[in-house]
C-alpha positions as CSV (number, residue, x, y, z in Angstrom):
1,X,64.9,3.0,-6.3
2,X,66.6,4.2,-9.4
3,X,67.0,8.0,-10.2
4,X,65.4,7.1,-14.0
5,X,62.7,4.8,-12.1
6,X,62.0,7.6,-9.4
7,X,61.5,10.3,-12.7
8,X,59.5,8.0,-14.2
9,X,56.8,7.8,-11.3
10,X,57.2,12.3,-11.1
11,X,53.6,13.2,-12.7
12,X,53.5,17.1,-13.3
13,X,49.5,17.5,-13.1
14,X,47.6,19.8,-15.3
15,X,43.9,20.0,-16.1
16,X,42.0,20.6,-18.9
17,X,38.9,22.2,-18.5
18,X,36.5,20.2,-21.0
19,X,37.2,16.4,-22.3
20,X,37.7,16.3,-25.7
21,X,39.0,13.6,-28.4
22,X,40.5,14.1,-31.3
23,X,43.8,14.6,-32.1
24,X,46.8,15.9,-29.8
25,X,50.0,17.6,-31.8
26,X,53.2,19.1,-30.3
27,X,56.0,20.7,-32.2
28,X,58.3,23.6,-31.7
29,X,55.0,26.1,-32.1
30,X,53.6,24.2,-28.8
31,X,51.3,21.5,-28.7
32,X,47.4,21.9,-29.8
33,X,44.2,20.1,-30.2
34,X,42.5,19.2,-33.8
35,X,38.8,17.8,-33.5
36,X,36.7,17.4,-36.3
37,X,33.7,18.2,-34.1
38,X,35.1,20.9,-32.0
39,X,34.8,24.3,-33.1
40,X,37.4,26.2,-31.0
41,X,40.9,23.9,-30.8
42,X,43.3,25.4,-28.3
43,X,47.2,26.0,-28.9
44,X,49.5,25.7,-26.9
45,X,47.6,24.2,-23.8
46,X,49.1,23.4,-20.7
47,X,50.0,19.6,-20.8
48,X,54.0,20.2,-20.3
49,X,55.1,18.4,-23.3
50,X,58.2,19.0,-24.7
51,X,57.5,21.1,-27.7
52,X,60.7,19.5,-29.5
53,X,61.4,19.2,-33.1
54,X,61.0,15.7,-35.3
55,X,60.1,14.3,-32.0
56,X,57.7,10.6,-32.5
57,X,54.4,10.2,-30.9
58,X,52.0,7.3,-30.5
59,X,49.3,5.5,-28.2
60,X,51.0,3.2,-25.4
61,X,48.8,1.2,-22.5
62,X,46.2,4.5,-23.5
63,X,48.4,7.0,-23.3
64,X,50.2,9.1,-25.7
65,X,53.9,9.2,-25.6
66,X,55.9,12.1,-27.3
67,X,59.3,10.6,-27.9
68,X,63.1,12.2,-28.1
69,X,63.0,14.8,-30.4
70,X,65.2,18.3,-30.9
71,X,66.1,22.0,-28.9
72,X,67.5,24.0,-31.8
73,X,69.7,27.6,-30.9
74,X,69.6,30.6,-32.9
75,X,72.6,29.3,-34.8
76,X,70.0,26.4,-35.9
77,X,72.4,23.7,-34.4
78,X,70.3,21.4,-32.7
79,X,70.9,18.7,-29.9
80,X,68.3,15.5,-29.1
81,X,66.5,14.7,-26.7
82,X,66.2,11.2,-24.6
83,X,62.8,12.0,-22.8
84,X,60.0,10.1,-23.5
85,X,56.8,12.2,-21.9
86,X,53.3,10.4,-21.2
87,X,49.9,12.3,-22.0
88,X,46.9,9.9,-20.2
89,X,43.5,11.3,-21.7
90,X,41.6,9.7,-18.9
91,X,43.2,11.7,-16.6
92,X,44.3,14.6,-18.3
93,X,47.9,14.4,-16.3
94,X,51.5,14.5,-18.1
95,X,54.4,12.4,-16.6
96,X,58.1,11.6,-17.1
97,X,59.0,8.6,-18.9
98,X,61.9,6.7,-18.4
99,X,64.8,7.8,-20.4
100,X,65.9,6.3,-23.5
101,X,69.5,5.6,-23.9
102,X,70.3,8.0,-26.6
103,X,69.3,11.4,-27.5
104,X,67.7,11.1,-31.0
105,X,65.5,13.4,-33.2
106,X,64.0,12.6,-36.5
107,X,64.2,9.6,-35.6
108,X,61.4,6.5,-36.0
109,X,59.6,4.6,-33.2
110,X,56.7,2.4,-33.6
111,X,54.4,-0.1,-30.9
112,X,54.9,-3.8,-31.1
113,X,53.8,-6.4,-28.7
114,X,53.3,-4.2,-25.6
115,X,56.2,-2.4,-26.3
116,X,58.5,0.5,-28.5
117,X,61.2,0.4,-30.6
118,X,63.2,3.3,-31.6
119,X,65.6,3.7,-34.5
120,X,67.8,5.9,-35.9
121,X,67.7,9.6,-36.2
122,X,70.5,12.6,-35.2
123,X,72.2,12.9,-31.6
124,X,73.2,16.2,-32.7
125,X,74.3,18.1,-36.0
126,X,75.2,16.4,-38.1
127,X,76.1,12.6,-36.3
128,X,73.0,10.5,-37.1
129,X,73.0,7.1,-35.8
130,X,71.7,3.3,-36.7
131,X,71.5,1.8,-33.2
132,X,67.6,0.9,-32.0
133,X,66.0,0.3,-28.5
134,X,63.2,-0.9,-26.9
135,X,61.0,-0.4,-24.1
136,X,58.7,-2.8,-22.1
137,X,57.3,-2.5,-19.1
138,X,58.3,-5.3,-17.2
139,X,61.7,-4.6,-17.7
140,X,61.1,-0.3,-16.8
141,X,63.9,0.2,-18.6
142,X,65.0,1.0,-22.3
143,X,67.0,-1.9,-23.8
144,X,69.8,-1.7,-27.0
145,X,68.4,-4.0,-29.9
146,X,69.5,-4.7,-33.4
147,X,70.9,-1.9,-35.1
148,X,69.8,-0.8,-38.3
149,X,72.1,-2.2,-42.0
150,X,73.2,2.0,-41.6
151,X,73.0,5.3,-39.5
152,X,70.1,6.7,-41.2
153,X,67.6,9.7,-40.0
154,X,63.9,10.7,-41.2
155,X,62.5,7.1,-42.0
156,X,59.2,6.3,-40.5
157,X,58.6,2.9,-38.6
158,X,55.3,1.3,-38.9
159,X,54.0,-2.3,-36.9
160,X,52.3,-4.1,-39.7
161,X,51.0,-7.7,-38.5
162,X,52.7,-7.6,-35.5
163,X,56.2,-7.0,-37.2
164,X,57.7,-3.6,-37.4
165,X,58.6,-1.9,-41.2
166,X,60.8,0.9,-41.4
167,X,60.8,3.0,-44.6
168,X,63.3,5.5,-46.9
169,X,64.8,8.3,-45.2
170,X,68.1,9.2,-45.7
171,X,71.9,8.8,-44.7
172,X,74.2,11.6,-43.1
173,X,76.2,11.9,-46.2
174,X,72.7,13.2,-47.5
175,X,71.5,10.6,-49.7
176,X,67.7,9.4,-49.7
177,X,66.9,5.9,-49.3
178,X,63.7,3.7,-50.7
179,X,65.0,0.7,-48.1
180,X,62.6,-1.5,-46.8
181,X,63.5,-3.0,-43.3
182,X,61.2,-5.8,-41.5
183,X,62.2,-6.3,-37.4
184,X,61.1,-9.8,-36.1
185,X,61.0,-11.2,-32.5
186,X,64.1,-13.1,-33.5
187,X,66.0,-9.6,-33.3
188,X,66.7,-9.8,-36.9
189,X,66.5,-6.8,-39.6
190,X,65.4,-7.9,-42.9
191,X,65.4,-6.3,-46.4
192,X,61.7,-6.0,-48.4
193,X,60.7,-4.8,-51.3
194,X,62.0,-0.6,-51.5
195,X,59.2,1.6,-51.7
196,X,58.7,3.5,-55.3
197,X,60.8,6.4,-55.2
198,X,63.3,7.6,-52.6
199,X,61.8,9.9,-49.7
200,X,62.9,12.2,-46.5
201,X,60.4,13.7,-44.0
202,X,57.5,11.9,-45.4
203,X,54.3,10.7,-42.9
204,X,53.5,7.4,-42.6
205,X,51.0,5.4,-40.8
206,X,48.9,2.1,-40.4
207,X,45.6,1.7,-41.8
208,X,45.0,-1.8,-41.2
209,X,46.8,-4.7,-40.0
210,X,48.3,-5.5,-43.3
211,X,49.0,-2.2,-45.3
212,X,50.5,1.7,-44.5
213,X,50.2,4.5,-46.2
214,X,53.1,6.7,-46.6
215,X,52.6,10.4,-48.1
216,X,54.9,13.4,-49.4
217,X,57.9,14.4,-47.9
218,X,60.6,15.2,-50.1
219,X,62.4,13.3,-52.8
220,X,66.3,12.9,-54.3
221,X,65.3,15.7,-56.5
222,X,64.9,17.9,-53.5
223,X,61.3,18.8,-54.7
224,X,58.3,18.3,-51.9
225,X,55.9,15.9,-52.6
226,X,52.3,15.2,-52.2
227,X,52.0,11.6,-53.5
228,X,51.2,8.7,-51.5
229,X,51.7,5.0,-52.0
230,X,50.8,2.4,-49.4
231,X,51.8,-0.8,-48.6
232,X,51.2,-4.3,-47.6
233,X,52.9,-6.4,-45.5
234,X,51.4,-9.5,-47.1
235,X,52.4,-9.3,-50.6
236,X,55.5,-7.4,-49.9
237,X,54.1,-5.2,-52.5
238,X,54.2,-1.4,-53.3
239,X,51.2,0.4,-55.0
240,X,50.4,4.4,-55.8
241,X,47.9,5.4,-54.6
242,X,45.9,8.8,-54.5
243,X,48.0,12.2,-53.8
244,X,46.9,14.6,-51.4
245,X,46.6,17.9,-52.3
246,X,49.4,19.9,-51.2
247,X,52.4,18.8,-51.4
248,X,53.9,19.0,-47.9
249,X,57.0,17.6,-45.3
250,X,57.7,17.6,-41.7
251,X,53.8,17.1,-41.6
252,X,52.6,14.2,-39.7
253,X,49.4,11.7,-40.6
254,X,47.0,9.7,-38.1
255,X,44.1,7.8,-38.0
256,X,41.3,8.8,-35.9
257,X,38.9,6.0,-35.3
258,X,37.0,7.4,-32.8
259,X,35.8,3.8,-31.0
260,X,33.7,4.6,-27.9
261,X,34.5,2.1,-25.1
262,X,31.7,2.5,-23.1
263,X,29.2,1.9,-26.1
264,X,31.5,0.1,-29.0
265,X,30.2,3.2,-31.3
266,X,32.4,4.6,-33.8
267,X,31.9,7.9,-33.8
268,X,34.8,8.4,-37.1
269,X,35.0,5.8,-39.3
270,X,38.8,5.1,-39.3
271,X,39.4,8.9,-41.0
272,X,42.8,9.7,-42.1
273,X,44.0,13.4,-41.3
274,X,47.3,15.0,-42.7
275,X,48.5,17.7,-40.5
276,X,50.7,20.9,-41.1
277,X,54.4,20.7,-42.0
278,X,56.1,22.9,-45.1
279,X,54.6,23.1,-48.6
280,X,57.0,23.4,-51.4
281,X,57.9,26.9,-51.0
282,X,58.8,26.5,-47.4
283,X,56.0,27.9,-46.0
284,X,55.0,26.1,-42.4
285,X,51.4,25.4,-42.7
286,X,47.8,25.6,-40.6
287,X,46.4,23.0,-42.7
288,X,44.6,19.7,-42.8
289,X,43.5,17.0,-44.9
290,X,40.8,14.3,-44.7
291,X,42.3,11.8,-46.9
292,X,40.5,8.5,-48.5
293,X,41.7,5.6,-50.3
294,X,39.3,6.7,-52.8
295,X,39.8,10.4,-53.6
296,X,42.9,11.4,-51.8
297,X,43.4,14.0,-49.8
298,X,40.7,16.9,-49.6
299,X,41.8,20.2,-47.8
300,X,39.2,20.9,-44.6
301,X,37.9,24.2,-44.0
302,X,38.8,23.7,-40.3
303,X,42.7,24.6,-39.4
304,X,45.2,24.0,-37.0
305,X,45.2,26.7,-34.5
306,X,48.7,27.1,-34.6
307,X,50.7,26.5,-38.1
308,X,53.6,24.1,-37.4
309,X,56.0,21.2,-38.7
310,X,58.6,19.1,-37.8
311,X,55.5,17.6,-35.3
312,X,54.7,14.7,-33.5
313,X,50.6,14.1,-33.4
314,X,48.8,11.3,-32.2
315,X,44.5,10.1,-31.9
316,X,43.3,10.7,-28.4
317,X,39.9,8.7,-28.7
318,X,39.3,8.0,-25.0
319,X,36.0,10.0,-23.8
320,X,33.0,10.0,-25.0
321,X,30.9,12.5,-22.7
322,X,31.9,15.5,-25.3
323,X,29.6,13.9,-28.0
């Protein structure tokens, strides 16, 4: 057997003393638990995760998986990461991933057909690259794809339709982008319609099959936003939509449905939360927003434990015996 294969079967084992669901977020403050309906979130809780900058996170065969990300020195010079580190909720257990092939951070991954891609980010300061990979499990291993038209670092990556999207971010030499990039099964990148301004360290995320939503970050003016704008797949169309209400980057957005498989109950109606990240004077935030198509996004009472960006979070919506 392999060395990567034999990591990749290693499970360090740590147990939580309540279930929960709900959201799980690492980042270089540790990793934490948001729940709308639990009154005492706990920071930095023993799940060995990584706690790595601009890392990527998502739901994979019901578990989450915190991807690459960054260990920064006291100099601030920062190196990536190839780990790729599973979180299964049913369980509460962490293991070791198989390695990707390159270290990346601030980088974007999404899930497609039972599998990941990655694209882009930084190796190290300041060499960001354009190759991509892909990971499936009957293969066990992580497999070069496509690279992207250009090195580029700080896009998002979306699966919309069954088809990946990658949006904005920006090049090494520093310049934003408002590209639109569509990944088929044929192995092909092709250019959609750009998104409405230019964006770095934005969040972005699915909320339906057809359309994303993609909110702040920071534009070619240098400024932080909080405007959103989502869009669809379909129409290969762009359209503003509501802004949330601080602006913020490096925060991270998910959708928590909250569908109980033992009863087919949805216990959150497909809520949208905007977590932590910098406001425009800097300032790493505690805070959260419940955001709707309708009215944007509204700050919660209810706070991160821990204030933190540059983070990875991801919906954990697996028990139902907390409710």
């Amino acid at each position: 057997m392999s060395t990567l294969k034999t990591l990749s079967l290693l499970f360090a084992i740590f147990t939580q003393t309540s279930a929960w669901t709900g959201i799980l977020i690492d980042g270089p403050a540790g990793s934490q638990t948001f729940s709308p309906t639990n009154n005492d979130p706990s920071d930095n809780i023993t799940l060995c995760l990584p706690h790595l900058k601009s890392a990527t996170a998502m739901m994979f065969n019901e578990n989450a998986v915190f991807i690459g990300g960054a260990s920064c020195g006291v100099t601030k010079s920062c190196s990536g990461s190839n780990s790729a580190t599973k979180f299964d909720p049913s369980s509460n257990m962490t293991a070791y991933g198989i390695l990707m092939s390159t270290p990346r951070y601030g980088h974007a991954s999404a899930v497609v057909n039972n599998s990941i891609i990655v694209c882009g980010g930084f190796t190290s300061d300041p060499t960001t690259v354009g190759n991509c990979e892909q990971y499936a499990p009957t293969r066990e291993k992580w497999q070069e794809i496509q690279n992207l038209f250009q090195p580029k670092c700080n896009a998002r990556m979306v699966q919309l339709n069954d088809l990946i999207y990658l949006f904005g971010g920006e090049y090494l030499s520093g310049i934003l982008s408002s590209t639109v990039y569509q990944y088929d099964a044929s192995d092909t990148w092709t250019s959609k319609t750009p998104m409405l301004a230019a964006v770095t360290r934005y969040a972005a995320v699915s909320i339906s099959a057809d359309v994303a939503l993609v909110c702040g970050g920071i534009g070619a003016s240098k400024n932080t936003s909080n405007q959103c704008s989502t869009y669809s797949a379909a129409n290969n169309l762009w359209t503003a939509a509501m802004n949330m209400t601080t602006a913020r980057s490096g925060h991270d957005m998910v959708v928590l449905d909250g569908l109980c498989k033992h009863t087919h109950t949805q216990i959150f109606p497909g809520e949208i939360y905007i977590l932590g990240g910098r406001d425009a004077n800097g300032t790493v935030l505690n805070t959260v927003e419940l955001y709707t198509m309708k009215d944007g996004g509204k700050l919660l009472t209810k706070m991160m434990a821990v204030a933190d960006a540059d983070i990875s979070a991801v919906a954990i919506q697996y028990k139902c015996s907390y409710y």
